[in-house]
NUSEKE-709796 format. One record per residue (C-alpha): residue in three letters; chain; y, z, x. Coordinates in steps of 0.2 Angstrom, whole numbers, padded with zeros to 4 digits, always signed. Example, Ala and Ser with C-alpha at 12.3 -4.5 7.8 and 13.67 -1.06 7.14 Angstrom:
<fikol><residuo>ALA</residuo><cadena>A</cadena><py>-0022</py><pz>+0039</pz><px>+0062</px></fikol>
<fikol><residuo>SER</residuo><cadena>A</cadena><py>-0005</py><pz>+0036</pz><px>+0068</px></fikol>
This chain:
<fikol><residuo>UNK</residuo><cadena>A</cadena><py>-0027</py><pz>+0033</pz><px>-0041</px></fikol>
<fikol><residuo>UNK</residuo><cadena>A</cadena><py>-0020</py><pz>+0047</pz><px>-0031</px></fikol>
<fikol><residuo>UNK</residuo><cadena>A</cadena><py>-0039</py><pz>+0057</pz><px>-0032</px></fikol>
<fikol><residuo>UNK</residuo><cadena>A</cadena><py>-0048</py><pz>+0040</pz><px>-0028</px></fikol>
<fikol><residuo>UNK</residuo><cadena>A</cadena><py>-0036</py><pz>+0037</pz><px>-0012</px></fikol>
<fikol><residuo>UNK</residuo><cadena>A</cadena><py>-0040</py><pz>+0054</pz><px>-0006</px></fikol>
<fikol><residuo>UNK</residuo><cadena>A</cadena><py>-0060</py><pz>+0054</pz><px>-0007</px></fikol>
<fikol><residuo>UNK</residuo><cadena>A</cadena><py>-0058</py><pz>+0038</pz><px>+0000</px></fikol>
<fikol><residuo>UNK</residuo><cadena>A</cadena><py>-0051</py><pz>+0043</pz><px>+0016</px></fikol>
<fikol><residuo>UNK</residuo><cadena>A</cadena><py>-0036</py><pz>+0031</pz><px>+0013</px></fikol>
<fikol><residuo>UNK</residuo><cadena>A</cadena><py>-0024</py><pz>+0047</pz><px>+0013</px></fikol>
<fikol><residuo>UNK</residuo><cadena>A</cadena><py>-0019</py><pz>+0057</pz><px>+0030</px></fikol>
<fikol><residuo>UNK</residuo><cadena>A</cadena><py>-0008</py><pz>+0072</pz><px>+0029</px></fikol>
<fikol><residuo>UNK</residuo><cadena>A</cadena><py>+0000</py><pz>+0077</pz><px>+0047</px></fikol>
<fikol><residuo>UNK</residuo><cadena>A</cadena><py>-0013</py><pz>+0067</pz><px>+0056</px></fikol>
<fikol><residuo>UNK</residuo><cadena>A</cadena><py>-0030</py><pz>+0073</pz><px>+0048</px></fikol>
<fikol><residuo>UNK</residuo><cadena>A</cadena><py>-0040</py><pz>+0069</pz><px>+0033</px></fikol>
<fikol><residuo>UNK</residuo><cadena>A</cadena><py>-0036</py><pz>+0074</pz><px>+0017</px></fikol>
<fikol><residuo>UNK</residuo><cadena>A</cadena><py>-0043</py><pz>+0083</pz><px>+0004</px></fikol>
<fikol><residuo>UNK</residuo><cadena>A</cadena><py>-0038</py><pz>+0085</pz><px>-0016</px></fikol>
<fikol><residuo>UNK</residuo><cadena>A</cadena><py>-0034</py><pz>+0105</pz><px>-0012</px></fikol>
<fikol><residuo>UNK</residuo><cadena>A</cadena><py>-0023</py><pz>+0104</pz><px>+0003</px></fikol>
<fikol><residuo>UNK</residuo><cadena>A</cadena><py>-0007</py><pz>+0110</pz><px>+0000</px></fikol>
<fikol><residuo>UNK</residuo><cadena>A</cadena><py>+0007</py><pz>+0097</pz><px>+0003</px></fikol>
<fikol><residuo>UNK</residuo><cadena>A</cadena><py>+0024</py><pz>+0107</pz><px>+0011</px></fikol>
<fikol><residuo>UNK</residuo><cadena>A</cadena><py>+0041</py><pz>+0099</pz><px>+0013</px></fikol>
<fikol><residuo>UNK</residuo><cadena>A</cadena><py>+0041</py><pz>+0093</pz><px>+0033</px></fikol>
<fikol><residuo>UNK</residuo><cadena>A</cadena><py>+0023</py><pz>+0086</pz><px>+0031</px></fikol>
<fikol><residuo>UNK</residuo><cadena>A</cadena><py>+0020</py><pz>+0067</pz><px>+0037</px></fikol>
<fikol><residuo>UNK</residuo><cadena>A</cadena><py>+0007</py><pz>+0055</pz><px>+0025</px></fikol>
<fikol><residuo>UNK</residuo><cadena>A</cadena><py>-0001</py><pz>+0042</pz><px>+0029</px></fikol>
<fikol><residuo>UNK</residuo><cadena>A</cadena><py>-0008</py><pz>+0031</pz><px>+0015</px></fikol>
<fikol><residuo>UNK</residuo><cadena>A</cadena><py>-0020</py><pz>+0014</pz><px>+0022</px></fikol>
<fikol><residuo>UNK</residuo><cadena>A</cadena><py>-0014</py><pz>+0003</pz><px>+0007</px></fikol>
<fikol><residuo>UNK</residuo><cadena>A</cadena><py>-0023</py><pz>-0017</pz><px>+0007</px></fikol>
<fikol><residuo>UNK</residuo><cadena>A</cadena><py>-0015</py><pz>-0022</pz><px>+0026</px></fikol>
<fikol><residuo>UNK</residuo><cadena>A</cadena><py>-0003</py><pz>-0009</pz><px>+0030</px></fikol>
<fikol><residuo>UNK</residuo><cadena>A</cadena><py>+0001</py><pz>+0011</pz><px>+0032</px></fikol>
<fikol><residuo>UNK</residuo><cadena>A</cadena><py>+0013</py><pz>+0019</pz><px>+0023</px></fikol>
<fikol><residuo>UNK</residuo><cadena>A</cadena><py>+0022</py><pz>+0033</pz><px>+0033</px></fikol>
<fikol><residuo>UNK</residuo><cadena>A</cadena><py>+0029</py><pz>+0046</pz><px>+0021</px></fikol>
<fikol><residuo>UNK</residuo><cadena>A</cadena><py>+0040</py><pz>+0063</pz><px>+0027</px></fikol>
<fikol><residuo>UNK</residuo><cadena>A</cadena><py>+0038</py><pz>+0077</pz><px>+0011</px></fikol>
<fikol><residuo>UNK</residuo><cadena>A</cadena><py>+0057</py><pz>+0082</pz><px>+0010</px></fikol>
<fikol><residuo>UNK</residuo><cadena>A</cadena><py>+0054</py><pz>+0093</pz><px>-0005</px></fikol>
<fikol><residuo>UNK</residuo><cadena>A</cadena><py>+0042</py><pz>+0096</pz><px>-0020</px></fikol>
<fikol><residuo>UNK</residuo><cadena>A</cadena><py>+0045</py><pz>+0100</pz><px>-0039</px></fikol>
<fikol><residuo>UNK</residuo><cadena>A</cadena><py>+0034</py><pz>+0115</pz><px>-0051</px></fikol>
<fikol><residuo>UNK</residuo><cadena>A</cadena><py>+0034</py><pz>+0098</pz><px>-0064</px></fikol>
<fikol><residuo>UNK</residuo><cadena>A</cadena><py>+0031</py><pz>+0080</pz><px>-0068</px></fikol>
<fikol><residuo>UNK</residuo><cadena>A</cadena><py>+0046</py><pz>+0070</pz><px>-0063</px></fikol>
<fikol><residuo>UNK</residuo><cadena>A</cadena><py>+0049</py><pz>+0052</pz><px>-0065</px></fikol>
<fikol><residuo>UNK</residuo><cadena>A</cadena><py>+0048</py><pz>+0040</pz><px>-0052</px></fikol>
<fikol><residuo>UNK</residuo><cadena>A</cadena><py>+0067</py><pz>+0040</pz><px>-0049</px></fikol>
<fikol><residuo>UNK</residuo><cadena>A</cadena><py>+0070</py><pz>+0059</pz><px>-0048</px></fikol>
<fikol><residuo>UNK</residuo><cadena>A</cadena><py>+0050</py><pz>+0058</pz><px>-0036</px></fikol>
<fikol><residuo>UNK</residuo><cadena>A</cadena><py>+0056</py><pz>+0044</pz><px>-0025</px></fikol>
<fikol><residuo>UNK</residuo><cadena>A</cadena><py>+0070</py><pz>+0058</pz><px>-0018</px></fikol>
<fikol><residuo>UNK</residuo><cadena>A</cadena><py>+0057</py><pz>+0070</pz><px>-0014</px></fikol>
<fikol><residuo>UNK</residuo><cadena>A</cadena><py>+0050</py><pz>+0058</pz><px>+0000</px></fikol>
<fikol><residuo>UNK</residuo><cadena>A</cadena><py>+0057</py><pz>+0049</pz><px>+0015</px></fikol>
<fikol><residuo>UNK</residuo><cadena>A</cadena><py>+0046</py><pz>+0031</pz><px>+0019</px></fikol>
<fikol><residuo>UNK</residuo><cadena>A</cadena><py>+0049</py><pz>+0030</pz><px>+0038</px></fikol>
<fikol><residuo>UNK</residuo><cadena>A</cadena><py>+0058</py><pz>+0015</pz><px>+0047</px></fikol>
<fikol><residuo>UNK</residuo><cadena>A</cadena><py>+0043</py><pz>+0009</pz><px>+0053</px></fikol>
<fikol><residuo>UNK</residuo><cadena>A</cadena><py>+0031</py><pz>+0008</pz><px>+0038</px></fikol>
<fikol><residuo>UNK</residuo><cadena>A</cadena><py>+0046</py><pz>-0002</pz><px>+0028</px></fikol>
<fikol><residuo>UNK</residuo><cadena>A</cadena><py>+0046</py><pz>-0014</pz><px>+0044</px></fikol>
<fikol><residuo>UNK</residuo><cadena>A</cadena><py>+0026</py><pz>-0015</pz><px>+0041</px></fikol>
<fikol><residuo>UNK</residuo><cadena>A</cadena><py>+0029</py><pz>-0017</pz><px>+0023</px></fikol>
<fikol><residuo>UNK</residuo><cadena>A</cadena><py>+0040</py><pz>-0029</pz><px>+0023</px></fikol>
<fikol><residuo>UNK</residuo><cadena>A</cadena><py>+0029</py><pz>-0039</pz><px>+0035</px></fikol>
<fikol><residuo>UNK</residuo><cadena>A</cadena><py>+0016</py><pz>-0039</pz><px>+0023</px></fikol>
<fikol><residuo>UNK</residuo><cadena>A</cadena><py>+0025</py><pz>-0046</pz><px>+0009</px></fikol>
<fikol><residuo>UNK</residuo><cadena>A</cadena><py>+0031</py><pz>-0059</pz><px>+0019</px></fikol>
<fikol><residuo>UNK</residuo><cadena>A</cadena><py>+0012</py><pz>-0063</pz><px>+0023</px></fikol>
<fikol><residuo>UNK</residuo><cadena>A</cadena><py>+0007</py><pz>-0063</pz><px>+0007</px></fikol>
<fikol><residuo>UNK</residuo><cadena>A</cadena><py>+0021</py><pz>-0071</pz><px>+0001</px></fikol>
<fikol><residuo>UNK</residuo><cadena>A</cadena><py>+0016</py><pz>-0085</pz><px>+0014</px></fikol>
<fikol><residuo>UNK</residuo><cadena>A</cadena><py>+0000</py><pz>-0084</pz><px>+0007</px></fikol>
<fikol><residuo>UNK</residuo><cadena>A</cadena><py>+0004</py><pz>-0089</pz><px>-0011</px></fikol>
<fikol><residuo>UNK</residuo><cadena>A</cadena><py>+0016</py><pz>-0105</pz><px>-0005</px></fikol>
<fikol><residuo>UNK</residuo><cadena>A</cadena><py>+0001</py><pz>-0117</pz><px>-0003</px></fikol>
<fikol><residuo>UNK</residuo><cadena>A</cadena><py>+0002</py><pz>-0117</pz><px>-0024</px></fikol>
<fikol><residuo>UNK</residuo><cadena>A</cadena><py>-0009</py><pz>-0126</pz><px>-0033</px></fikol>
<fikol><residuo>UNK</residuo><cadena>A</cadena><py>-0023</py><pz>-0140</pz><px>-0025</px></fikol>
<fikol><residuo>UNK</residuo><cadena>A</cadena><py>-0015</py><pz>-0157</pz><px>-0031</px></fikol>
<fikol><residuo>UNK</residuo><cadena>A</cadena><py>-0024</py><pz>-0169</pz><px>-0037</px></fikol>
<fikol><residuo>UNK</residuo><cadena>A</cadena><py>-0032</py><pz>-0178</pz><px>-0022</px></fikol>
<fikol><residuo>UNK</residuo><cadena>A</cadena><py>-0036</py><pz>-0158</pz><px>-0014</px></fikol>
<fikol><residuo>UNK</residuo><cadena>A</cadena><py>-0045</py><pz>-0152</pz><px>-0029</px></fikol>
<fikol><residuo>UNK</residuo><cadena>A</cadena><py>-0056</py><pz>-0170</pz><px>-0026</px></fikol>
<fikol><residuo>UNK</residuo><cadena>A</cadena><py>-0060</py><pz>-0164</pz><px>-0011</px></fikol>
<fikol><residuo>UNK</residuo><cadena>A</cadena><py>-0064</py><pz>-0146</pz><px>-0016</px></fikol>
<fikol><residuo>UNK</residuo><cadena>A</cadena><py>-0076</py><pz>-0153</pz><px>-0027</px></fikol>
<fikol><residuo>UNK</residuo><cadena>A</cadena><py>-0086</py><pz>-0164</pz><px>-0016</px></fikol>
<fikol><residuo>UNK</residuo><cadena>A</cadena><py>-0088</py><pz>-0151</pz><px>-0003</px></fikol>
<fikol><residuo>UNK</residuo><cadena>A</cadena><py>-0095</py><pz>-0140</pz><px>-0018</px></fikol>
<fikol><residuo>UNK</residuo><cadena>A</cadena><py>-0105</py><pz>-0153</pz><px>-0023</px></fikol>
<fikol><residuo>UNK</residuo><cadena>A</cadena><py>-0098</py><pz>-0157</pz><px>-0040</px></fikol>
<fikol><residuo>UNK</residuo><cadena>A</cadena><py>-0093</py><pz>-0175</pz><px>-0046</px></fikol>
């Protein structure tokens, strides 16, 4: 997912495009388009292994901003998903505007 975010231009490491091979440093800011926001990410430190997502999540810093811009986006979606399920008079129109009987 990581590879596919970073050819896709979706990933931006202190304010330029980045690429499989850059070399991440602790101090750098990322920038990673997700659906309808931008995570902002300060690098604090890096590990020589694979750690679990715990002992990962202290190696990064989201700033105040991108959780403001994160949390706005859940609540849209979340807004979003309310309207539930037609009921039965809804789905009655649904079908007569698709042309079903």
């Amino acid at each position: 997912m990581a590879k596919a975010a970073l050819d896709g231009g979706k990933v931006d490491l202190n304010g330029q495009r980045a690429k499989p091979s850059k070399a991440v440093k602790p101090g750098d800011m990322l920038r990673v388009s997700r659906e309808d926001f931008r995570l902002e990410l300060e690098v604090l430190g890096l590990s020589d292994r694979r750690l679990g997502a715990a002992l990962a999540a202290e190696l990064y810093r989201e700033t105040d901003a991108s959780v403001e811009a994160r949390e706005e986006a859940v609540a849209r979606r979340r807004e979003r998903q309310d309207a539930g399920r037609p009921d039965k008079r809804s789905r009655r129109l649904l079908k007569a505007l698709k042309g079903f009987r």
